[in-house]
N, C-alpha and C positions, 0 to 999 in steps of 0.2 A: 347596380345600386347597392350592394356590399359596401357597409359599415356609414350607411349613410346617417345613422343616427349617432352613430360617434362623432360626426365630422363637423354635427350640428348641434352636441350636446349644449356648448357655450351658449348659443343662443336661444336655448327652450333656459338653461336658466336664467338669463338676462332679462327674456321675456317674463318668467316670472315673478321678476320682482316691479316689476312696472305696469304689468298688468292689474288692476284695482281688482282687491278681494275682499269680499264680508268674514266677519270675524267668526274666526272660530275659536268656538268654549267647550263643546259637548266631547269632540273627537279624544283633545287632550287630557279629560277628565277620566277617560274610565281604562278598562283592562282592553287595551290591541293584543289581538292574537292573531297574526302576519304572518303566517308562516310561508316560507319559497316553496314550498310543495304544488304544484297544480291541482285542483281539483272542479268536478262536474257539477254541474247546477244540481241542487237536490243532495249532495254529500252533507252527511254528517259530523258535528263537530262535537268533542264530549267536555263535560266538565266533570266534576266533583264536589259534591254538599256534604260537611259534617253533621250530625246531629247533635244534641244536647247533652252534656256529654251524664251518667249516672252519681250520684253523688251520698258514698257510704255515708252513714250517722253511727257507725261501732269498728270497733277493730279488737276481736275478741283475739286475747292472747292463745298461740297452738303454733305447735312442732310444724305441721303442716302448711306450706306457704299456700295462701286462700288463691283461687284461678281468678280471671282477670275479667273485668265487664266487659260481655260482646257488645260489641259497635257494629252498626250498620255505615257504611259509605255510600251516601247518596248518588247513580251516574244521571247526570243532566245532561238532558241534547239540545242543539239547535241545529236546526237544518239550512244550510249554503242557498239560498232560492232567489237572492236578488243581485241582479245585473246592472251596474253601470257602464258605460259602451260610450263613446265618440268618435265617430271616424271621418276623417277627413281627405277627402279625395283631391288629386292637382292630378293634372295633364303637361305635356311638354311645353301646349301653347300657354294654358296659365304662369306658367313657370317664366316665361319669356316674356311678357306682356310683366308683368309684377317687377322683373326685374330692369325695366326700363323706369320704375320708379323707386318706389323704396325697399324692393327686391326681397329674393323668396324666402332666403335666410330671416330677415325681422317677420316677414308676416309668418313664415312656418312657426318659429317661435313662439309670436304670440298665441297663435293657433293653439299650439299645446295647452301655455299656459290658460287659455279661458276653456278647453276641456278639462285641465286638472282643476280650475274653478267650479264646472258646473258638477261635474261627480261628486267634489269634497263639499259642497253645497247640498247635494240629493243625500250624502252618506248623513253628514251632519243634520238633517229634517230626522233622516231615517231615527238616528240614536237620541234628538232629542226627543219623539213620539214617545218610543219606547220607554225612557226614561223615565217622562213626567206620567203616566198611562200604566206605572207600577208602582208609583210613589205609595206611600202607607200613609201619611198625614199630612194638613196644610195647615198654613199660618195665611194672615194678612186679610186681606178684602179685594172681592172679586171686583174687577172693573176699576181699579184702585188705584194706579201708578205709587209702589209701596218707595220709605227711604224720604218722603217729602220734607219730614221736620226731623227724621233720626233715623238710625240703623237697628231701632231695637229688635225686626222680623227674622234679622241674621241670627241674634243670639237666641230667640224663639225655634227658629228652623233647626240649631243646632242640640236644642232641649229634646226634641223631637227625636234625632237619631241618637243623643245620649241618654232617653227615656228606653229608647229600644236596643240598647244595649251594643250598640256602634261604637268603634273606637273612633275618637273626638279629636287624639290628640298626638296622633302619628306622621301628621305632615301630608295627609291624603284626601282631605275634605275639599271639595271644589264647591263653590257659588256662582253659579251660570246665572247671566241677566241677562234681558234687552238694552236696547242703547236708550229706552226711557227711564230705565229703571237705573243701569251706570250713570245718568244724566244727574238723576235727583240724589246721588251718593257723593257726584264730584261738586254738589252745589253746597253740600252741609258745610258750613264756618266750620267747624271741629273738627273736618278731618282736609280742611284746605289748611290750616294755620299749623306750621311747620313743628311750631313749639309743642303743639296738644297732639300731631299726625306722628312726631317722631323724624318726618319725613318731608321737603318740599317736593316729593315726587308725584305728589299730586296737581298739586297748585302750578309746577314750571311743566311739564309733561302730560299731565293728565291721567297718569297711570293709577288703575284702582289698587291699592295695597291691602293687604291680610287683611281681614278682620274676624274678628272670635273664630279664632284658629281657621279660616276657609281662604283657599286660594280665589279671590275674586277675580271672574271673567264675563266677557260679553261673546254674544252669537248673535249672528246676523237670522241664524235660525230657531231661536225660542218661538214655541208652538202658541197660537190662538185655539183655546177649546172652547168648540161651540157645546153648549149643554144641552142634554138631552130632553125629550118633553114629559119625562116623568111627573105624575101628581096625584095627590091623594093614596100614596102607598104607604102601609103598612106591616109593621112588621108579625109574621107569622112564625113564633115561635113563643113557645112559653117558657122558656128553660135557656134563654142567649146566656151565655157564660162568658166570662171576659178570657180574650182568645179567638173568640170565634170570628174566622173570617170570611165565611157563607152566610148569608145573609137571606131568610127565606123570607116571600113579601106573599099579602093578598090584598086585594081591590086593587084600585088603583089605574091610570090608565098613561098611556106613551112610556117611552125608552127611558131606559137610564145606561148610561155608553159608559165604555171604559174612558177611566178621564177625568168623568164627573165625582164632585167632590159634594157627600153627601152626610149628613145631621142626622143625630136622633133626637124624639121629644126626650128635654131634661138631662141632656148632656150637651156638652159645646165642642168635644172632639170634632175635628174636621176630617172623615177619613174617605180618600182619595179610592173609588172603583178600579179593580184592577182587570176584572171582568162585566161583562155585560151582561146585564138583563136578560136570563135567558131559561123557560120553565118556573117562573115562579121564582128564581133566588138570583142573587150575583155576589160578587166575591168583593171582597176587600182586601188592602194592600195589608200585610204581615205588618206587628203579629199579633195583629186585627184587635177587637173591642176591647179598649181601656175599662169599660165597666159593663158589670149586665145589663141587659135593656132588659126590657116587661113586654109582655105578648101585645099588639097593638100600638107600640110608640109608633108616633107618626114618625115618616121618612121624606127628611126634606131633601130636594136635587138644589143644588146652591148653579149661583147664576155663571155667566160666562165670563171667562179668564182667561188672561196672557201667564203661560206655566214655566215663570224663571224656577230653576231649581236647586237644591243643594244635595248631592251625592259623594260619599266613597266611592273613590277609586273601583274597589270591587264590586260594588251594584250589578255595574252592566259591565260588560263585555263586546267588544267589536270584533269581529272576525274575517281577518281578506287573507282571498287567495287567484294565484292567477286561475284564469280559467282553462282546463284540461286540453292538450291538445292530440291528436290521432299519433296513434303509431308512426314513428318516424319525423315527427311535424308535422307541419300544412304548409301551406304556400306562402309565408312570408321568408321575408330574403336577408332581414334584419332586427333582430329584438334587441332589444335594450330596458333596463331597470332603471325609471328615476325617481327619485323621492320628494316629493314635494315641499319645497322650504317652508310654506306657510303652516300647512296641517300636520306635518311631518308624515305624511301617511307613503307610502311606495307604489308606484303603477307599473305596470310594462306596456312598452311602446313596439308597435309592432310595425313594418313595411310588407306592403304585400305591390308586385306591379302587376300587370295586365296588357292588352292593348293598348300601348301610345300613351299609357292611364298609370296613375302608382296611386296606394290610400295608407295613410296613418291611422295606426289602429290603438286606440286608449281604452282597453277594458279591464275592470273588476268583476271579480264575485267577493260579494260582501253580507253579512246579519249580524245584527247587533242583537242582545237578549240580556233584561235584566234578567240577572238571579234573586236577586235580594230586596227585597220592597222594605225591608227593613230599613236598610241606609237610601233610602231616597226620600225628602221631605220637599213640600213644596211652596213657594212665598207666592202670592198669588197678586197678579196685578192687573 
């Protein structure tokens, strides 16, 4: 069974461009980090955070050149812990019976392509979660399908991460939607009308174009957050400073989930839970309370939301690798490397045979982790 996957490469990719796929937005938008290195479920992956950098107010003239402000370099981890896997088993008789109709080759094919479907579907949920469940602010109206008479929540979303000090305007901002939310964007008269769009690539195609600098996309997997059953919470601090992104609560009764997108009395900031409820306090998304609160503002949990969203590139981070295999190999007889045209993501394809039996093996190790709650905003629908 040597080099059977080269023999059949043509047809995994034929098959995936005919096989139907839901759209992907999330995967495209953030930092891949793919490396061909194998690695074990549970391995560690590093990043790097700057801080804030010191900022003299004198430069006192002297012979002596002044030393230089230490810096700390922040190392951030995430740890490799999730698996996507699809294996596909044929026998000699499957093989022969299929090939008396529309034969092994088209179905093997499709095979694939609806495994690199459902993986780039579990990866894509994965990095949407993440994404919207570290956001720092939201716009719009829960329950709300936003975009209905105009696009003003785009340039709202993007206040938000030019508030927090995001660059706006580098060619890196993505706006991830659902297909109700692209719906109500390709219905606006002002941006179907070629003369005011710039563009009839809307109106002949359908295609979403730029807007207030964000590459707009659709995902078949933008998250439904159900809310938590937080009420009657309070804020228990006397001293909340703008900054603060712990959040200490007393009374009060049920959950407030990461997710949840939550009010204080006498402010209208909308800032997005990045931690949960948990002893008494939870976190908020960087870089946290636009203003002081007072000891005892009430803490509203806002209702439940479909979480389209707007991020930098750098927010989040995805991370695949193949997974590690034993000294020497294991018992497949053929790997191969393919890439997926839709998501662009890469998998390895593996043959292993057996008794009278062969399996095709499709797995990842994959985690995505935002960094930065800063660049992630969220329009809420």
């Amino acid at each position: 069974m040597a080099n059977v996957l080269t023999d059949l490469a043509a047809d995994i990719y034929k098959a995936a461009d005919i096989v139907g796929r839901e759209a992907v937005g999330f995967i495209p938008s953030v930092t891949i980090n793919a490396g061909s290195e194998e690695a074990a479920q549970g391995d560690t992956v590093r990043s790097h955070a700057t801080r804030a950098a010191t900022v003299n107010t004198s430069a006192t003239p002297s012979m002596t050149i002044p030393e230089g402000d230490d810096q700390t370099i922040d190392n951030k981890t995430m740890t490799l812990d999730k698996i996507a896997s699809v294996r596909i088993p044929w026998t000699g008789e499957d093989i022969k019976h299929v090939n008396n109709g529309a034969g092994f080759e088209t179905i093997y094919g499709d095979q694939i392509a609806q495994a690199m479907r459902g993986i780039v579907n579990t990866i894509e949920a994965h990095v949407a979660a993440e994404a919207y469940q570290n956001a720092s602010r939201a716009v719009g109206t829960a329950g709300t399908t936003p975009f209905a008479a105009n696009f003003d929540l785009i340039a709202e979303a993007r206040q938000i991460l030019f508030d927090n000090g995001m660059p706006v305007t580098d060619g890196r901002i993505s706006m991830i939607l659902n297909s109700a939310a692209g719906t109500n964007l390709r219905n606006l008269a002002q941006l179907q009308k070629a003369n005011e769009a710039g563009s009839d690539a809307m109106l002949r195609q359908g295609t979403l174009l730029d807007l207030q600098g964000a590459m707009l996309k659709e995902s078949g997997q933008v998250q439904v957050h159900t809310k938590g059953t937080g009420t009657g919470y309070l804020l228990n601090d006397a001293s909340s400073a703008i900054g603060d992104t712990t959040i200490a609560t007393d009374t009060g009764t049920g959950t407030i989930l990461a997710g949840d997108v939550v009010t204080f009395a006498g402010t209208s900031d909308k800032y997005v839970v990045n931690t949960a409820l948990s002893g008494g306090s939870f976190v908020i998304g960087g870089p946290g309370l636009r203003a002081a609160e007072a000891d005892n503002d009430a803490i509203t949990v806002g209702d439940s939301y479909t979480a389209n969203v707007m991020l930098h590139q750098n927010a989040v981070e995805l991370a695949m690798r193949p997974l590690a295999k034993p000294l020497g190999g294991d018992a497949a007889v053929d790997v191969m490397t393919v890439q997926d045209p839709h998501s662009g993501l890469v998998f390895q394809l593996s043959v292993y045979k057996g008794y009278n039996k062969a399996m095709i093996d499709v797995t990842t190790l994959y985690k995505a982790k935002a960094w930065n709650s800063d660049a992630i905003a969220l329009v809420l629908g």
